[in-house]
MARFITOR-709768 format. One record per residue (C-alpha): residue number from 1; residue in three letters; chain; x, y, z. Coordinates in steps of 0.2 Angstrom, whole numbers. Layout:
// residues N
NODE   n res chain    xx    yy    zz
NODE NUM ala     A     X     Y     Z
...
// end
This chain:
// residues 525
NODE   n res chain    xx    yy    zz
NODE   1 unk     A  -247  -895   -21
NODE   2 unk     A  -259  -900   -35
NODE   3 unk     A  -268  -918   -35
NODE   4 unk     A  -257  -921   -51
NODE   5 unk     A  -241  -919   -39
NODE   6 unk     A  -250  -928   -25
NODE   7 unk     A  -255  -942   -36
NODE   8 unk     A  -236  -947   -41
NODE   9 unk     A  -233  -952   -24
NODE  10 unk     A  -234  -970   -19
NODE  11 unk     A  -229  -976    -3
NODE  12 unk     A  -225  -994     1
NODE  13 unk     A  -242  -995    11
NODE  14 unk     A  -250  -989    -3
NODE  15 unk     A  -246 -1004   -13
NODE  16 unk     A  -248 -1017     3
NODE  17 unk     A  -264 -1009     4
NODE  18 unk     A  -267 -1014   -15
NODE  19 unk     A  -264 -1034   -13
NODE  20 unk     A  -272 -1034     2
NODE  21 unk     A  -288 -1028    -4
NODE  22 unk     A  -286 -1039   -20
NODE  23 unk     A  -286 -1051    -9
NODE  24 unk     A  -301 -1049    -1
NODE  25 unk     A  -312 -1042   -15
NODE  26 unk     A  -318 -1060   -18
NODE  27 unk     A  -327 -1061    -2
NODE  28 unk     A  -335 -1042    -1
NODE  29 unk     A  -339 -1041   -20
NODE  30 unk     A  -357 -1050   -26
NODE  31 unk     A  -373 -1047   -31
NODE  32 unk     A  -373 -1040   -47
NODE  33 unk     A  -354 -1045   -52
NODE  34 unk     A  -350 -1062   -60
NODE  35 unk     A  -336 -1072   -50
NODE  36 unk     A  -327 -1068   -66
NODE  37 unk     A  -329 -1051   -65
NODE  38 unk     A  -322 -1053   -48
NODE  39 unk     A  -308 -1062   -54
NODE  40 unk     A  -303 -1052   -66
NODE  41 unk     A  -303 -1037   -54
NODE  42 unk     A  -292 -1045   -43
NODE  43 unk     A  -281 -1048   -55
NODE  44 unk     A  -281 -1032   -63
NODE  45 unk     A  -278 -1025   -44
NODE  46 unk     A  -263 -1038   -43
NODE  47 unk     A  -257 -1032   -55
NODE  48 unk     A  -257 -1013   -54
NODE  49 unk     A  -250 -1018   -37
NODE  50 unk     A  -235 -1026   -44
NODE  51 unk     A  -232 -1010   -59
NODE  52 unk     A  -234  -997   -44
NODE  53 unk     A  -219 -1007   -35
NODE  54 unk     A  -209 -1007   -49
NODE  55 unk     A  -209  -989   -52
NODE  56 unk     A  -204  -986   -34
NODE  57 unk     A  -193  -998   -30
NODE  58 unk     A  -186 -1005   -46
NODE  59 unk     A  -179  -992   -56
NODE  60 unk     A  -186  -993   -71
NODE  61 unk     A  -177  -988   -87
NODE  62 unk     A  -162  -985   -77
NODE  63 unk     A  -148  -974   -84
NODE  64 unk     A  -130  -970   -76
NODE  65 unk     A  -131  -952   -73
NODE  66 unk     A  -112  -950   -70
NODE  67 unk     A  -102  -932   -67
NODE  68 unk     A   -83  -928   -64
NODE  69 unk     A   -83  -937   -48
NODE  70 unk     A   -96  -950   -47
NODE  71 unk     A   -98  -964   -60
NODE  72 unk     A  -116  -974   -59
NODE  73 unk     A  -115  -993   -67
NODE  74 unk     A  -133 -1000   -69
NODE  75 unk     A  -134 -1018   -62
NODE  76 unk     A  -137 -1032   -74
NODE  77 unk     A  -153 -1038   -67
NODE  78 unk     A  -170 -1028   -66
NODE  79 unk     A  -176 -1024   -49
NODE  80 unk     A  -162 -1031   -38
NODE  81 unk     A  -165 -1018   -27
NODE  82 unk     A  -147 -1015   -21
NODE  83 unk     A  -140 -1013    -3
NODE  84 unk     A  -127 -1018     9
NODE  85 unk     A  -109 -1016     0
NODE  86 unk     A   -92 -1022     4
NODE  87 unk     A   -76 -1016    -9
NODE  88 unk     A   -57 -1027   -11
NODE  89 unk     A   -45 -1023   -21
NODE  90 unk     A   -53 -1021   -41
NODE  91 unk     A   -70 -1029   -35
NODE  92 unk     A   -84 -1021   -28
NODE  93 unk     A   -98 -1031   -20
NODE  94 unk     A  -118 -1027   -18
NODE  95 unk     A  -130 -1038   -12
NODE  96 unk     A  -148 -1036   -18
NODE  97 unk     A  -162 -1035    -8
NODE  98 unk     A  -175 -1042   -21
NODE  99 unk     A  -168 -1057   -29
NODE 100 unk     A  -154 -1062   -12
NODE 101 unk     A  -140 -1060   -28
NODE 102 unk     A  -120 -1058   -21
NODE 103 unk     A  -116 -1048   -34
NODE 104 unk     A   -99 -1038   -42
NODE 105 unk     A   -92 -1029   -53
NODE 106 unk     A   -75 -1031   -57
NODE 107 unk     A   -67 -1013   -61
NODE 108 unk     A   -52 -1020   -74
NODE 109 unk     A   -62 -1031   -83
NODE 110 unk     A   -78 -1019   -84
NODE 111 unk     A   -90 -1032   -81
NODE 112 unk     A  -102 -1037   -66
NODE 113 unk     A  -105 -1056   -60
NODE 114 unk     A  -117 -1063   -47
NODE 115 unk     A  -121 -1078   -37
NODE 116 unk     A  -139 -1080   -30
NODE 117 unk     A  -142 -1087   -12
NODE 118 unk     A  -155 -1102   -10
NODE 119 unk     A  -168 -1100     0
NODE 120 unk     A  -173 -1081    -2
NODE 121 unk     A  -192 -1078    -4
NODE 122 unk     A  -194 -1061   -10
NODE 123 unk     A  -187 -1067   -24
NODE 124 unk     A  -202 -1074   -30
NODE 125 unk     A  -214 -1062   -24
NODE 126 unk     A  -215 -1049   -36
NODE 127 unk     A  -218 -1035   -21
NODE 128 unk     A  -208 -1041    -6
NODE 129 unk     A  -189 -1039    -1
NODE 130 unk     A  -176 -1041    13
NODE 131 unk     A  -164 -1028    19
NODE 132 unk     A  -146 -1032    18
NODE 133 unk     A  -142 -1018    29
NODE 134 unk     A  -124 -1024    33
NODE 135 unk     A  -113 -1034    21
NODE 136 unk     A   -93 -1035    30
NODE 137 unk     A   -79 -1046    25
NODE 138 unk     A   -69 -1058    37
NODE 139 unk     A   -50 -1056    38
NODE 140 unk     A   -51 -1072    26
NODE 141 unk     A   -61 -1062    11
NODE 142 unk     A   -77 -1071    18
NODE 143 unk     A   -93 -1059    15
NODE 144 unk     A  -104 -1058    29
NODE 145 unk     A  -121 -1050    27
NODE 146 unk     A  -138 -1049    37
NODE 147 unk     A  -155 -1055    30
NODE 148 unk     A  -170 -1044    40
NODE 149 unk     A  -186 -1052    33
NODE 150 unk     A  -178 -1071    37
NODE 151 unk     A  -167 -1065    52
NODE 152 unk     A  -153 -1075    46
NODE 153 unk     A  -135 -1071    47
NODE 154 unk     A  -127 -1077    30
NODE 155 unk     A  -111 -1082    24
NODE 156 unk     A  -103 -1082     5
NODE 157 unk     A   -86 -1089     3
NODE 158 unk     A   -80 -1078   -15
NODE 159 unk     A   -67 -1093   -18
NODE 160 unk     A   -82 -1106   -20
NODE 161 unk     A   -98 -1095   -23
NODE 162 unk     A  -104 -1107    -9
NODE 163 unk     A  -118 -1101     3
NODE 164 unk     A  -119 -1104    20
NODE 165 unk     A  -134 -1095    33
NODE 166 unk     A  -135 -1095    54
NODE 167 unk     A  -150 -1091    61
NODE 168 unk     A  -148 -1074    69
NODE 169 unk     A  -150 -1073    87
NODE 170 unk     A  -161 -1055    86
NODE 171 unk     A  -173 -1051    76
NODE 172 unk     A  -171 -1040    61
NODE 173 unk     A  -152 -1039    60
NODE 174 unk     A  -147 -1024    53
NODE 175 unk     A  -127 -1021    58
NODE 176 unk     A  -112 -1031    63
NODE 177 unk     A   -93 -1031    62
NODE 178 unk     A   -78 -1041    68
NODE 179 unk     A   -65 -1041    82
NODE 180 unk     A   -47 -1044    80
NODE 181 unk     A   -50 -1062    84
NODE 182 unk     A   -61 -1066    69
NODE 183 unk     A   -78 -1067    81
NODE 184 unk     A   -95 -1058    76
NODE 185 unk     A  -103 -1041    87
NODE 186 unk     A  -121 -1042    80
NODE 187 unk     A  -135 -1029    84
NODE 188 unk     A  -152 -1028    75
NODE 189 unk     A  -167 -1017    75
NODE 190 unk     A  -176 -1021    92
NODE 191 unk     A  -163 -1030    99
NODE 192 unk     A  -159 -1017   115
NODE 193 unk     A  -143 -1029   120
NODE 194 unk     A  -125 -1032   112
NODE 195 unk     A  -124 -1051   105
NODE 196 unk     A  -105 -1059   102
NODE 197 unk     A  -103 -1073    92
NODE 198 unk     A   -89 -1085    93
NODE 199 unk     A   -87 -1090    75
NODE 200 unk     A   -79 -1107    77
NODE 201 unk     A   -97 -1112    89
NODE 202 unk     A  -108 -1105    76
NODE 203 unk     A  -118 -1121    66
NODE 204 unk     A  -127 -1117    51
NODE 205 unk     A  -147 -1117    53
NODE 206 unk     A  -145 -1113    71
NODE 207 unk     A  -141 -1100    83
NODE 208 unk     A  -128 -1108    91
NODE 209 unk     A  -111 -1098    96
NODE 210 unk     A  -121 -1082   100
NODE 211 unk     A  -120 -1074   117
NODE 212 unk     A  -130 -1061   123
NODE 213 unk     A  -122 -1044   132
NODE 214 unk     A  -137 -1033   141
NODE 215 unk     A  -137 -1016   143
NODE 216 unk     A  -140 -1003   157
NODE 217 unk     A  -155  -997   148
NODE 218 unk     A  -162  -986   164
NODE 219 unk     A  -160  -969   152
NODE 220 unk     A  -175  -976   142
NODE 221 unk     A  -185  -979   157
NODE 222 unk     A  -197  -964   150
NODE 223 unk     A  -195  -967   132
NODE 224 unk     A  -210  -973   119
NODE 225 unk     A  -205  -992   119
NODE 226 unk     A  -209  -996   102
NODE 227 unk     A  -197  -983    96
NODE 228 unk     A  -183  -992   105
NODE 229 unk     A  -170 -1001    94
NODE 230 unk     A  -151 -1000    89
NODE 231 unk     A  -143  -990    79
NODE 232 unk     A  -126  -999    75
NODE 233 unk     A  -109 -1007    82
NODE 234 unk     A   -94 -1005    77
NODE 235 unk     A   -77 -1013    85
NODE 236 unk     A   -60 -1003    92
NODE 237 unk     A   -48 -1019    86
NODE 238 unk     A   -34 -1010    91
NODE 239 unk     A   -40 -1006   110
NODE 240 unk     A   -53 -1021   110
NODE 241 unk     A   -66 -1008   114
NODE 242 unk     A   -84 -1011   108
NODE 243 unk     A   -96  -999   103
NODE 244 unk     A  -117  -998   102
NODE 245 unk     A  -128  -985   101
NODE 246 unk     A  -149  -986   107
NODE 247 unk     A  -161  -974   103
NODE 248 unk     A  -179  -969   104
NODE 249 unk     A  -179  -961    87
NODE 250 unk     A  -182  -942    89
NODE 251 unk     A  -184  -945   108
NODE 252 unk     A  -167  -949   115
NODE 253 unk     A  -150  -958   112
NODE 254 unk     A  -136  -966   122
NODE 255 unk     A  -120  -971   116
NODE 256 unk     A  -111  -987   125
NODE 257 unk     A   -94  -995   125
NODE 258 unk     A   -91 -1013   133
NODE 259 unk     A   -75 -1018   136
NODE 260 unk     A   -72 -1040   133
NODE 261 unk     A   -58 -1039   145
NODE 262 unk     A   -66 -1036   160
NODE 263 unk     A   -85 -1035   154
NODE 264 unk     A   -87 -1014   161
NODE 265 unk     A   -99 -1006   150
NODE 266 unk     A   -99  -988   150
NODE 267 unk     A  -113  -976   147
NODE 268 unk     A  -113  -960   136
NODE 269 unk     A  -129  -950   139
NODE 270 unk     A  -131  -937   124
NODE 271 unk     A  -141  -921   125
NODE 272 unk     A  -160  -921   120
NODE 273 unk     A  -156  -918   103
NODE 274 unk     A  -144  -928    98
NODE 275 unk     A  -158  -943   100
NODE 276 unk     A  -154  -954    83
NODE 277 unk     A  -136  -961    85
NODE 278 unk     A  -135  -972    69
NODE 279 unk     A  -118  -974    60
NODE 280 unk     A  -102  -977    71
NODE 281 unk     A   -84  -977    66
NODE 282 unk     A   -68  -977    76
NODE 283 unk     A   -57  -965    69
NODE 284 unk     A   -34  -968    70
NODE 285 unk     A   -34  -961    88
NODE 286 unk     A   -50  -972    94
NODE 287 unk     A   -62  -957    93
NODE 288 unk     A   -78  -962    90
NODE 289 unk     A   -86  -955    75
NODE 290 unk     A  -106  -953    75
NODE 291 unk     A  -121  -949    63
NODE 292 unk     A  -137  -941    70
NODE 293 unk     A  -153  -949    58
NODE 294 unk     A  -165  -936    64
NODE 295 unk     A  -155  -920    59
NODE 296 unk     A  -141  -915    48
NODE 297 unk     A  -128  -918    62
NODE 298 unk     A  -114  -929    63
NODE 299 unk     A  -102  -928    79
NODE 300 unk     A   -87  -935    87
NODE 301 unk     A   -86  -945   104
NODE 302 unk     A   -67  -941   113
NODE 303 unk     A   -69  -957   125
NODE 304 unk     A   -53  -950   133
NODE 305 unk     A   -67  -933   141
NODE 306 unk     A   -83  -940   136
NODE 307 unk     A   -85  -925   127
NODE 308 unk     A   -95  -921   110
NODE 309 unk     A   -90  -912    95
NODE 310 unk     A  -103  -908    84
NODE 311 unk     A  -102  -903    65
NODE 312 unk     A  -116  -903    52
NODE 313 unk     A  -117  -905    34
NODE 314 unk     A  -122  -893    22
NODE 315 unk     A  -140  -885    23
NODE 316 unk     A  -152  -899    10
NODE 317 unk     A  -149  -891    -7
NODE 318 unk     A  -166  -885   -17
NODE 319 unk     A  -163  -897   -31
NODE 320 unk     A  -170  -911   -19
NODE 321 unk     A  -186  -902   -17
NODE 322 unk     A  -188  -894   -36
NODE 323 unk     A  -180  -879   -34
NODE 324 unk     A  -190  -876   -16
NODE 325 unk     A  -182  -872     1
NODE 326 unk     A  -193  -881    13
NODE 327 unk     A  -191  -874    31
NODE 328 unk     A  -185  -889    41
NODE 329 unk     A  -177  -899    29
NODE 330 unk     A  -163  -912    36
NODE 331 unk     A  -149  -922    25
NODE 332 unk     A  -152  -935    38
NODE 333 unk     A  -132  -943    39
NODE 334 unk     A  -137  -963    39
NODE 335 unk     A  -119  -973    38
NODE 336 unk     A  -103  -969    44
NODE 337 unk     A   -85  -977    39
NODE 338 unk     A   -69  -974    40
NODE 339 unk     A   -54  -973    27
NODE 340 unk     A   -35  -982    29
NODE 341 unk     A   -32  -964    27
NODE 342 unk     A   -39  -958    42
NODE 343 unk     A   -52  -950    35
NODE 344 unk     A   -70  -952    39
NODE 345 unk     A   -87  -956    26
NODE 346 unk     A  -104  -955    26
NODE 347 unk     A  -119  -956    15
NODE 348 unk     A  -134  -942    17
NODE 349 unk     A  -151  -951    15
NODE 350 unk     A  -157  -937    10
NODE 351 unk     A  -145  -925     8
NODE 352 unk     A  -141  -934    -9
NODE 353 unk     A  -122  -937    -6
NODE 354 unk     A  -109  -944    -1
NODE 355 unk     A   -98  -937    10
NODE 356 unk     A   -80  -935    18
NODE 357 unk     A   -71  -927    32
NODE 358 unk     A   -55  -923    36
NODE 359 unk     A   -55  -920    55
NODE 360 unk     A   -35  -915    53
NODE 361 unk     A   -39  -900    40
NODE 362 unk     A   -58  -898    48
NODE 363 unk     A   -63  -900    30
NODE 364 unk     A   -78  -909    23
NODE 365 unk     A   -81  -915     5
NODE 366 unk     A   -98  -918    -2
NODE 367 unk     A   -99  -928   -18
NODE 368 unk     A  -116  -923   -27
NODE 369 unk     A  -127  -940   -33
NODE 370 unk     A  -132  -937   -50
NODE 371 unk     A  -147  -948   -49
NODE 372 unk     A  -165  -941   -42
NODE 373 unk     A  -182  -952   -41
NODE 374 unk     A  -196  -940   -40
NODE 375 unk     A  -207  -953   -34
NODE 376 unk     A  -197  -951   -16
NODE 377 unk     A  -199  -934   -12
NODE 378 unk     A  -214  -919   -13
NODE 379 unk     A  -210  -913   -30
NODE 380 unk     A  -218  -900   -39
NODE 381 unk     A  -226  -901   -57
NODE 382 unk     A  -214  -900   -71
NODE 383 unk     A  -200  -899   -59
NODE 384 unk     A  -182  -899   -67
NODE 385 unk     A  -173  -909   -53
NODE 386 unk     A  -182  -915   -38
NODE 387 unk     A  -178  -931   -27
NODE 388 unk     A  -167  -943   -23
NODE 389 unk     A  -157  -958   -27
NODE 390 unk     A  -159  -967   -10
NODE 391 unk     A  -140  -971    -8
NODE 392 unk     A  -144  -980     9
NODE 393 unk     A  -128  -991    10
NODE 394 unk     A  -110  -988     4
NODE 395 unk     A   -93  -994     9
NODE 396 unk     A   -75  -989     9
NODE 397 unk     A   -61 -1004     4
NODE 398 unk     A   -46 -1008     9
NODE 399 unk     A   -38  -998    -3
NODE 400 unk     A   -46  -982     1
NODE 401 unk     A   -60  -984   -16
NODE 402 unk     A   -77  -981   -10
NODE 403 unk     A   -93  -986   -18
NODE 404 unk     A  -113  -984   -15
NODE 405 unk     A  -127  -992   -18
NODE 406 unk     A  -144  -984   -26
NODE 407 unk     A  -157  -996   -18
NODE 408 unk     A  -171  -990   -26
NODE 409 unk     A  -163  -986   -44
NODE 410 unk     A  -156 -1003   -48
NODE 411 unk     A  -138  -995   -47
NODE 412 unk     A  -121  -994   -39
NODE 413 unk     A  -109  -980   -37
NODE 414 unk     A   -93  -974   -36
NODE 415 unk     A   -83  -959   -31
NODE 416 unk     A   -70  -956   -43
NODE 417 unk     A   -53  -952   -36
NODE 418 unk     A   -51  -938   -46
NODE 419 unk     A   -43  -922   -37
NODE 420 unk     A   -56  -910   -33
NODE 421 unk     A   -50  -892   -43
NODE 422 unk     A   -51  -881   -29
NODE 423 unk     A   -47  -881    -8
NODE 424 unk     A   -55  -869     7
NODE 425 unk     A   -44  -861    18
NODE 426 unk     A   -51  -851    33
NODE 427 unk     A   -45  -846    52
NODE 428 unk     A   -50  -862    64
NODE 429 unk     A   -59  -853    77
NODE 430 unk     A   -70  -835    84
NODE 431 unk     A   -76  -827    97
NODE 432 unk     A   -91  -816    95
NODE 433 unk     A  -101  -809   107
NODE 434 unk     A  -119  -807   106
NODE 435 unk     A  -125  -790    99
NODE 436 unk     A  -108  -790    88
NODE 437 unk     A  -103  -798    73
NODE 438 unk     A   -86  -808    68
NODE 439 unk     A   -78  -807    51
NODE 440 unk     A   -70  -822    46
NODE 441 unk     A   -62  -823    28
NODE 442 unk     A   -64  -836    19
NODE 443 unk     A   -49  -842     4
NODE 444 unk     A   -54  -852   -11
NODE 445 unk     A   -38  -858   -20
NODE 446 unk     A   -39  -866   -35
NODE 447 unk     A   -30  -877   -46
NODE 448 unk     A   -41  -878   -60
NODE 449 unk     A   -56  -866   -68
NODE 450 unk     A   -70  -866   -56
NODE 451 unk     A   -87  -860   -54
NODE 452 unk     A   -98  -861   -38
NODE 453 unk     A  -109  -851   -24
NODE 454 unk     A  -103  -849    -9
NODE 455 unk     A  -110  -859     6
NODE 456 unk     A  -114  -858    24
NODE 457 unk     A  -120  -871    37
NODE 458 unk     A  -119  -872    56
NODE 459 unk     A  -121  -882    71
NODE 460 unk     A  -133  -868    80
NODE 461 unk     A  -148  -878    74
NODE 462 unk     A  -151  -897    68
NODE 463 unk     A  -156  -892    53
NODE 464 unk     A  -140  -886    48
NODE 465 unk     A  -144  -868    45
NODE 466 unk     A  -142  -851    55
NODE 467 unk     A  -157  -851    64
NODE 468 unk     A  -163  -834    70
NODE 469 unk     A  -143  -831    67
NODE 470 unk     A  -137  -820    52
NODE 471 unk     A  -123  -822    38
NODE 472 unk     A  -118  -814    25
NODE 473 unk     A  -103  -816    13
NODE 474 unk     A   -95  -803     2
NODE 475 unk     A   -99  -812   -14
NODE 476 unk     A  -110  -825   -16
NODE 477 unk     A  -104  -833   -36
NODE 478 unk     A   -87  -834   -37
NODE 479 unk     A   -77  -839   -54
NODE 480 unk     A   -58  -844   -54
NODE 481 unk     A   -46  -847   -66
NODE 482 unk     A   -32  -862   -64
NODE 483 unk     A   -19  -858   -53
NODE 484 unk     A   -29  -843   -43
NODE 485 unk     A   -36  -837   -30
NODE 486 unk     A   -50  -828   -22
NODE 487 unk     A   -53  -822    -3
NODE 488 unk     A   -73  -819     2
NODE 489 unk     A   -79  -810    19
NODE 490 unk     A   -91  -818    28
NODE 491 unk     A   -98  -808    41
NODE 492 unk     A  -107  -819    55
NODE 493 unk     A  -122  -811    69
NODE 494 unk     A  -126  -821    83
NODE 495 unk     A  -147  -822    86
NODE 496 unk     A  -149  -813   102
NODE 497 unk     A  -158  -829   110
NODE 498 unk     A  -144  -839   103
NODE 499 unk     A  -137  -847   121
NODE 500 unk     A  -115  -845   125
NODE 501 unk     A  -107  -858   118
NODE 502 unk     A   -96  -868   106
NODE 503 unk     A  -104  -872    90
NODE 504 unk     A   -96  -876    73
NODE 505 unk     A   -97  -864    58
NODE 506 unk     A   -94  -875    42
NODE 507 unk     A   -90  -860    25
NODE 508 unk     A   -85  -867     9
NODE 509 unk     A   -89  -868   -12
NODE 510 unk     A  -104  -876   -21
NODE 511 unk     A   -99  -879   -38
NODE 512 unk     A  -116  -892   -40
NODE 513 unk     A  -105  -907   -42
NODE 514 unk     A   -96  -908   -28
NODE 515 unk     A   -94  -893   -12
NODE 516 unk     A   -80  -891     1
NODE 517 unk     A   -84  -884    18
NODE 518 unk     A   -70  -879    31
NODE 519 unk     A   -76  -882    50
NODE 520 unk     A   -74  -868    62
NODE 521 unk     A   -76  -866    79
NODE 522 unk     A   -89  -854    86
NODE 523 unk     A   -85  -846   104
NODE 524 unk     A  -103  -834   107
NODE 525 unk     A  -102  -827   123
// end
């Protein structure tokens, strides 16, 4: 990569690195500098600090790159720095990061609104902000949402715009969520135990009302402690089952479910590679619905076995890496929620998307964000599309509408419910024994003219791609016409160091704005 390239990228330590050695500039620098050439270094410093931030972080010049799917609105503040979401009815919420703003935007009317909580810092520092990783609402409409930097658990009542903050009893909330009783399951980044909170004990200011629930954490016994944290919880309300995940990111993961009945906490040990549990969602039939942070993986829990089920999204497309295809490149599933439909969602740090699946069909949906910041990603010169549009957070409402937030663009999104113009079809399973190959063929119907590449990703490795395995498909561009349809071989080799098993082969459609995958179970023996 060329020093020009290299030069673009500026990295949050980068420009801590820059105040702090404004800061002390006026206690190393002398002799032959004037205290007011000092001063006036320090300032200058300061304030390429501040303009180095801003291009990162803020967005500048933001503009709402929006497609036949997604629909970008830029937020009416500069630099709010957008996060944890929460959608009702018309409304869709945000809360910023930068200036501690409980914002919407209000779909029938076309216009945003905000109210700012008191006491948020970051708002006057022109380089600091908190994380809002979680933003939930109460069964009275009540927004809940955690503060990282002040490790406060804060409330906004929509009716009155009023405010109201408890002091969280972790450090570094980052995920929480409600039981059918109203009462709060919190985690946060180091935390390592479950805390319940009994809303009617909670006082604001304090702590009070929280209860901590420890976890068998002998499976860590070997892991690097530092690394050690929580992923997320999420609550069964219909079996009054809670759920929590811990990991040692990229070392190890466990999944754990703690019943408030009788207080039995059980254990799921995932394998070695499955090591950063993350998102959680409970699915209809209480299946639990996991993302893996260090991979492009995404699996399901069955309590019922204890076994997995893993799928994977589709391989990282080149257009986040200029046109490149690094070897190694993950999408990185972040957040996971699930639909009234039954359906489940989740965002791809770095896959760009937003994604959906439909473990009925076996079919997942990836939306394409039309939004990329070079400044987050290896680019090369004169690159036509390269980054990302760190969607971090995104949430589906209670009327099946979701919505995203672009934390480092200044923007939200949303998925337009729009029909997409073509469907997969394919056999659900094969068996293919090593030193053979299996045909499988693959049916695009559509219901509208359609243009895309054919597409190919697997559970085999994390990355999402074949491995050492091979594919191949009959055609690679396919074009339709409304109303038609096409069938495409695809004709799969297992690698000959690839070990029995059951993996997941997911062939679909590209069109660039949106793909659609249909999950297949692989039997190699």
């Amino acid at each position: 990569m060329s020093g020009k390239s290299s030069s673009k990228k500026i990295m949050l330590y980068a420009v801590i690195g820059i105040l702090a050695v404004a800061a002390v500039s006026v206690s190393l620098l002398g002799g032959n500098n004037s205290q007011q050439q000092v001063t006036q270094n320090v300032e200058d410093s300061r304030k390429q600090a501040i303009e180095n931030f801003k291009i990162q972080f803020c967005g500048p010049n933001p503009k709402a790159n929006s497609n036949a799917f997604v629909t970008e609105y830029v937020l009416p503040t500069e630099c709010e720095m957008p996060l944890g979401m929460t959608a009702d009815g018309q409304k869709a919420y945000y809360v910023s990061t930068k200036n501690g703003a409980v914002g919407y935007y209000d779909t029938e009317k076309a216009e945003f609104s905000e109210h700012l909580a008191p006491n948020w810092p970051t708002r006057s520092s022109p380089t600091e902000f908190s994380m809002v990783w979680a933003a939930k609402q109460d069964s009275s409409g009540n927004i809940w949402f955690t503060d990282d930097k002040a490790g406060l658990i804060w409330k906004f009542t929509k009716s009155t715009g009023d405010f109201v903050s408890f002091q969280s009893p972790v450090q570094q909330p980052i995920s929480l969520d409600f039981d059918s009783d109203g009462n709060m399951y919190l985690v946060g980044v180091r935390s390592k135990s479950l805390y319940y909170g009994e809303v009617a004990k909670m006082n604001p200011g304090t702590a009070d009302g929280f209860t901590e629930i420890k976890l068998p954490l002998d499976g860590f016994a070997n892991a690097t402690d530092f690394k050690i944290s929580s992923g997320s919880v999420a609550v069964d309300k219909q079996r009054n089952v809670v759920w929590t995940s811990i990991l040692a990111f990229q070392e190890k993961g466990q999944i754990f479910s703690y019943k408030p009945s009788t207080g039995e906490i059980m254990v799921y040990d995932l394998p070695p590679e499955l090591n950063s549990p993350v998102g959680m969602a409970v699915d209809n039939d209480g299946r639990l619905w996991v993302t893996d942070h260090g991979t492009s993986i995404f699996f399901m829990l069955d309590p019922a076995t204890g076994g997995l089920t893993r799928y994977t999204t589709a391989v990282a497309s080149d257009r986040i890496f200029g046109g490149l295809e690094p070897e190694g490149s993950y999408t990185l599933p972040y957040w996971i929620q699930a639909a009234p439909d039954g359906s489940i969602w989740f965002n791809q740090h770095v896959g760009n998307k937003i994604a959906k699946f439909d473990s009925a069909s076996g079919t997942l949906t990836e939306y394409w964000i039309p939004t990329q910041n070079p400044n987050w990603q290896n680019c090369p010169d004169n690159a036509a599309s390269c980054g990302l549009a760190n969607a971090l957070q995104f949430t589906v409402g209670s009327d099946g509408q979701v919505w995203f937030s672009e934390w480092t663009e200044n923007k939200i999104g949303r998925i337009n419910p729009t029909a997409i113009p073509f469907s997969i079809s394919a056999q659900d399973e094969i068996t293919v024994s090593k030193g053979s190959s299996a045909e499988v063929k693959v049916t695009v119907n559509a219901s509208d003219d359609v243009a895309g590449k054919m597409t190919a990703s697997a559970t085999f490795v994390n990355t999402g791609s074949l491995g050492k395995s091979a594919g191949i498909f009959s055609e690679s561009n396919v074009s339709l016409t409304k109303d038609s349809s096409k069938q495409v071989s695809y004709v799969f080799t297992p690698a000959d160091d690839l070990a029995p098993g059951k993996y997941v082969l997911m062939l679909g459609l590209d069109t660039g704005e949106v793909s659609v995958l249909k999950a297949i179970r692989v039997t190699v023996v």
